[in-house]
C-alpha positions in Angstrom: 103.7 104.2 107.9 100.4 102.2 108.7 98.1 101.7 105.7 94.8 104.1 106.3 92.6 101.5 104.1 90.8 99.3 104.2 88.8 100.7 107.4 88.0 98.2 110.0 84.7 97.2 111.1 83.6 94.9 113.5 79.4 93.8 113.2 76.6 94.4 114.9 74.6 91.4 113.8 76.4 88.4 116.1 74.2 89.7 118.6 71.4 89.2 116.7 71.6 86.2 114.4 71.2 82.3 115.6 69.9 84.5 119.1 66.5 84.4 120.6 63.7 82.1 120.9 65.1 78.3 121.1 68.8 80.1 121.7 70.4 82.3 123.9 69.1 85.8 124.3 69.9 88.9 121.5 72.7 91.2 122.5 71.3 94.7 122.4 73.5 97.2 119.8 74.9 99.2 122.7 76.2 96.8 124.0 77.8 95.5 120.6 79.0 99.2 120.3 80.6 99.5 123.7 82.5 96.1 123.0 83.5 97.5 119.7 84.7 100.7 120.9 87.0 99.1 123.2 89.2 96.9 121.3 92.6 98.0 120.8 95.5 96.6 119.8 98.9 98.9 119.6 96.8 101.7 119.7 95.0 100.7 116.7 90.8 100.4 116.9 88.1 99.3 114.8 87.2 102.2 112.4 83.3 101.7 112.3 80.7 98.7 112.3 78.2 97.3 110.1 74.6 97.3 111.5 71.4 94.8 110.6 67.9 96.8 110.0 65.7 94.8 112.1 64.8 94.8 116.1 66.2 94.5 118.3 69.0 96.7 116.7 67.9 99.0 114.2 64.5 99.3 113.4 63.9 99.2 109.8 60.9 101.9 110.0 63.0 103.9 112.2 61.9 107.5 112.4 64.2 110.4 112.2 64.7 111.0 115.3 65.6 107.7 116.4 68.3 107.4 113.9 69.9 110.4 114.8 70.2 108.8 118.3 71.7 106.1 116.4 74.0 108.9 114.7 74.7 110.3 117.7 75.3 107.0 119.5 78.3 105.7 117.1 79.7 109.4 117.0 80.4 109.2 120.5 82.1 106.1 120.5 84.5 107.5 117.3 82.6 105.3 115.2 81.1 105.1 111.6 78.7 103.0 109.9 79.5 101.0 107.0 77.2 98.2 105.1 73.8 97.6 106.3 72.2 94.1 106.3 68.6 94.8 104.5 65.6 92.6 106.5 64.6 90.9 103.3 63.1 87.5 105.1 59.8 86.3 105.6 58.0 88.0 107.4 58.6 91.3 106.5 60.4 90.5 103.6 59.8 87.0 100.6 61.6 84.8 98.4 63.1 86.4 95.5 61.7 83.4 93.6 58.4 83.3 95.6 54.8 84.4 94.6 54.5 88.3 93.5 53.7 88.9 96.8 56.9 87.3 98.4 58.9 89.5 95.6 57.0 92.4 96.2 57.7 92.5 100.0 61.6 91.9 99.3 61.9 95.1 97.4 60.5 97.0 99.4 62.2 95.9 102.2 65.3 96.7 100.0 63.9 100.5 99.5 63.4 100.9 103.4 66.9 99.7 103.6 68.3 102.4 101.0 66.0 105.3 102.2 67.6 104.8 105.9 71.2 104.6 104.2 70.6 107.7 102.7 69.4 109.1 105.9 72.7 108.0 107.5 74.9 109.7 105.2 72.8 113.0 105.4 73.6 112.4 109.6 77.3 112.5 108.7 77.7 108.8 110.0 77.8 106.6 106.8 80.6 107.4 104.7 80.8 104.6 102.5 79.2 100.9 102.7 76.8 98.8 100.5 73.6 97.2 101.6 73.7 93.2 102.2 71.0 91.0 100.5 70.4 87.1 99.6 68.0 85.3 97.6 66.0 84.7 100.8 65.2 81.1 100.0 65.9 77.9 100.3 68.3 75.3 97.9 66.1 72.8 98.8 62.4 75.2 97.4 64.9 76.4 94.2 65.8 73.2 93.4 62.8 72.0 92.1 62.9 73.9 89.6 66.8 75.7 89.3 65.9 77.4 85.4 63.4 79.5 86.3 63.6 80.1 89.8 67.2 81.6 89.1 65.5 83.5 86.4 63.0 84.7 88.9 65.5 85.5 91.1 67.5 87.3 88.3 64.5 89.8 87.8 63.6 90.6 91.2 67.5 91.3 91.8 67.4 93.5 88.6 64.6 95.6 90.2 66.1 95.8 93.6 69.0 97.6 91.6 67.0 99.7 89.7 65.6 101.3 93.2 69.0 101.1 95.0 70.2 103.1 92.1 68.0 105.6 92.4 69.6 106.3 96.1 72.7 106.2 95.0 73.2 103.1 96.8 75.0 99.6 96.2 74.1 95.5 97.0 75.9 92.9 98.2 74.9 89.7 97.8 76.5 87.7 100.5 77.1 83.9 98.7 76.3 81.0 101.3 75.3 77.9 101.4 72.1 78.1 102.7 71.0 80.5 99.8 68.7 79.1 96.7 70.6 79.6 93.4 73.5 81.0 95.7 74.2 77.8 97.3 77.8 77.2 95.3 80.1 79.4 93.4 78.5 78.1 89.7 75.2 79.2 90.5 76.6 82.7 92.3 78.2 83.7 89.4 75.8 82.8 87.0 73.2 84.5 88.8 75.4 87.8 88.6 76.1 87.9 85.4 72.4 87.1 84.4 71.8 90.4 86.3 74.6 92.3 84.9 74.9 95.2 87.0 78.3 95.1 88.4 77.8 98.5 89.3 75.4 98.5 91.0 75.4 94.7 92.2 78.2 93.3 93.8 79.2 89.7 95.8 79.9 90.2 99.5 82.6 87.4 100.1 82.6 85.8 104.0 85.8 83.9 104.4 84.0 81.5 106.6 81.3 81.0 103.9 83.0 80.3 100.9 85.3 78.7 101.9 82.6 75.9 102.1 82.2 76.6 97.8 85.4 74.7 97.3 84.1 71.8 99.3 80.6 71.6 97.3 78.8 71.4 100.3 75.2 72.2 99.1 76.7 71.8 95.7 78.4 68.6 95.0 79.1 68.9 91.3 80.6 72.1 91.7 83.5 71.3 94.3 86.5 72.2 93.6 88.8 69.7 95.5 88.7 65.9 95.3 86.9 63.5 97.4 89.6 62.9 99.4 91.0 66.3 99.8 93.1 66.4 103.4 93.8 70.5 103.6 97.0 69.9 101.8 98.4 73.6 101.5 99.0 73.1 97.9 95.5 71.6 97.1 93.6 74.0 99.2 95.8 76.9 97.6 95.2 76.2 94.2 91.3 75.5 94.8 91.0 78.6 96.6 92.8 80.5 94.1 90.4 79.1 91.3 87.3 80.2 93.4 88.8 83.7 94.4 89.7 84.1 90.5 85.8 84.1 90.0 84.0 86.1 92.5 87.0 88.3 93.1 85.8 90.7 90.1 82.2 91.4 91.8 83.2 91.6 95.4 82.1 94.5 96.5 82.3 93.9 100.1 84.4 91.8 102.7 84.1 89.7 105.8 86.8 88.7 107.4 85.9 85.1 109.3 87.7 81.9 110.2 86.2 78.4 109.3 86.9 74.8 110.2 85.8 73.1 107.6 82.2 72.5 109.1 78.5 74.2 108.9 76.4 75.1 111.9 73.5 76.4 112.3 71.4 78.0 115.6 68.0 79.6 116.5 66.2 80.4 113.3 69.2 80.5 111.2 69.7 77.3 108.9 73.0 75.5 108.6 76.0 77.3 106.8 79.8 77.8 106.9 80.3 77.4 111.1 82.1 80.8 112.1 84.9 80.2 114.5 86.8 82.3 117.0 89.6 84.2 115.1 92.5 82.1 116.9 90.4 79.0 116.8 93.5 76.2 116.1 90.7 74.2 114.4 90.2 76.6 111.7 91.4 76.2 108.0 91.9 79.7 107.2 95.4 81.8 107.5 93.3 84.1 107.4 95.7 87.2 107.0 97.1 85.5 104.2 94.1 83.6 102.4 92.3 87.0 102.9 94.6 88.3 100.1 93.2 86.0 97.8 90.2 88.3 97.7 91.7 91.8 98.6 94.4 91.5 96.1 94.6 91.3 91.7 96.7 88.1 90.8 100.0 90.5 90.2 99.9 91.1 94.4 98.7 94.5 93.9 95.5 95.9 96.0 92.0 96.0 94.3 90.7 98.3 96.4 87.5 97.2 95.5 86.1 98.5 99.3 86.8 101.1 101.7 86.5 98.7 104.7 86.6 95.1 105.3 84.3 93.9 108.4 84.7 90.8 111.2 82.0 88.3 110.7 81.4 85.9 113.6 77.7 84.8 114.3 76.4 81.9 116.0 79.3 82.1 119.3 77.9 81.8 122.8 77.2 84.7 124.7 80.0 84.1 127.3 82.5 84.2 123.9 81.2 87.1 123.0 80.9 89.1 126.0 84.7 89.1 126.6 86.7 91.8 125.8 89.9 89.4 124.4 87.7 88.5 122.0 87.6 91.4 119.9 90.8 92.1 120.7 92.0 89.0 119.0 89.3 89.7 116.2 91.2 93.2 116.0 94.6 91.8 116.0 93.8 89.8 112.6 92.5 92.5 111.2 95.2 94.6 111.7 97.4 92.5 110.0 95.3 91.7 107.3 95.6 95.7 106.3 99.3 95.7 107.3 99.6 93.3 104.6 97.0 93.9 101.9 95.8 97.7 102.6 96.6 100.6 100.7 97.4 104.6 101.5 
């Protein structure tokens, strides 16, 4: 018998992020939705999708009635929604290390974000799923001065879980590179555990992403392989294993994502781990088996940490993403992934 979980999500946001002015143009949510609802592989299809709050998808002062379109929309197409990525970037949203003001606009950006996931789940359409955050700033701005900028960062995570508690909602805080004070595994976990909510906030682990925290891309001292590190199966096992054995207690939420080794970075999105096709023979990942690393307890037994698990893969060129094979593939993986890790 197939496993039932985790549920499998494909993302809305590919269309959106490294798209637009000094790119190629955004990819409306229909049409992500449409590409989404066709995959199939052996009968099986994607279970639901994450979504980002912002235009041109979903607009984060959405009224009523246009999120019950929304509703209505992914209903039709057998659909759910899952996580929900929270606009918490200048402009709309600040630094969680910034001025007061910068602070101020992140959490409220953050209880926008939780009153239209409540909202969801009132429609029927949201049955699980957490809301995605990041520090919203730079390594290079938290660097000078890594003490109290993490502290700052610390507080103004506590308060955004004081108000997604009071909707009943979670966060994920999605470590990459490009993050201040999130920017390598150290720093991730340290700023977690000076938060101390593992309730209420959780790490959302990208394949693709950390798998550049082993190399100590934006975070040198903090590497977890050897200067000259090859991708030996043993080495990169072993690292891995030590990074999983970290962030694996607050994962909250999953992305499943392939990675060669490299950053990228497009549009108004700055450099992190480069997200590569699923079959891409440059990547690094196995990714149905390094994906266990997170999705399993070091006995081999599910954590079942998450309902779903969801395909991240921004940054590829419209013409990749506009073919049907592609999610197919993407589909494929992630089939396998809960053939070999999910649970009944």
């Amino acid at each position: 018998m197939a496993n039932a979980y985790p549920k499998l999500h494909n993302a809305g946001w590919p269309g959106l992020v490294g798209k637009g002015e000094d790119s190629e143009p955004f990819i409306d949510l229909e049409t992500m939705i449409d590409l989404t609802a066709a995959a199939e592989v052996d009968g099986q299809k994607f279970d639901g999708m994450d979504i980002f709050l912002s235009l041109p998808h979903v607009d984060i002062d959405s009224s009523d009635d246009e999120l019950k379109k929304w509703a209505d929309l992914f209903r039709t197409k057998n659909l759910v929604i899952g996580s929900m990525v929270a606009p918490i970037w200048a402009p709309s949203g600040g630094s969680t290390f910034g001025s007061e003001d910068e602070r101020k606009r992140f959490l409220d950006m953050i209880k926008k974000s939780c009153v239209i996931g409540n909202k969801l789940k009132d429609l029927g359409i949201r049955p699980y799923g957490a809301i995605r955050i990041d520090t919203s700033d730079s390594p290079e701005n938290w660097s000078k001065d890594p003490v109290g900028n993490q502290k700052k960062a610390a507080a103004t995570f506590t308060e955004a879980c004081n108000i997604a508690e009071g909707y009943g909602e979670r966060l994920a805080a999605e470590g990459e590179i490009c993050w201040g004070g999130m920017h390598g595994w150290k720093p991730m976990v340290e700023l977690l555990e000076m938060v101390g909510r593992p309730k209420t906030l959780g790490f959302q682990a990208d394949m693709a992403h950390t798998l550049l925290y082993i190399l100590g891309y934006n975070a040198e001292g903090d590497a977890l392989v050897g200067d000259d590190f090859n991708w030996n199966k043993e080495e990169f096992d072993a690292a891995y294993k030590k990074l999983t054995d970290k962030l694996r207690p607050w994962t909250i939420d999953f992305h499943i994502a392939q990675n060669d080794g490299s950053v990228f970075g497009s549009g108004s999105h700055d450099k992190t781990g480069r997200h590569c096709q699923v079959v891409d023979p440059k990547g690094k990942l196995d990714v149905p088996y390094h994906a266990g690393f997170w999705l399993n307890d070091n006995d081999g037994n599910p954590m079942k940490a998450m309902k779903h698990i969801c395909w991240d893969g921004c940054m590829f060129p419209n013409s990749v993403m506009m073919e049907q094979k592609t999610w197919n593939d993407i589909l494929g993986a992630m089939v396998e992934v809960r053939d070999q890790h999910g649970w009944n």
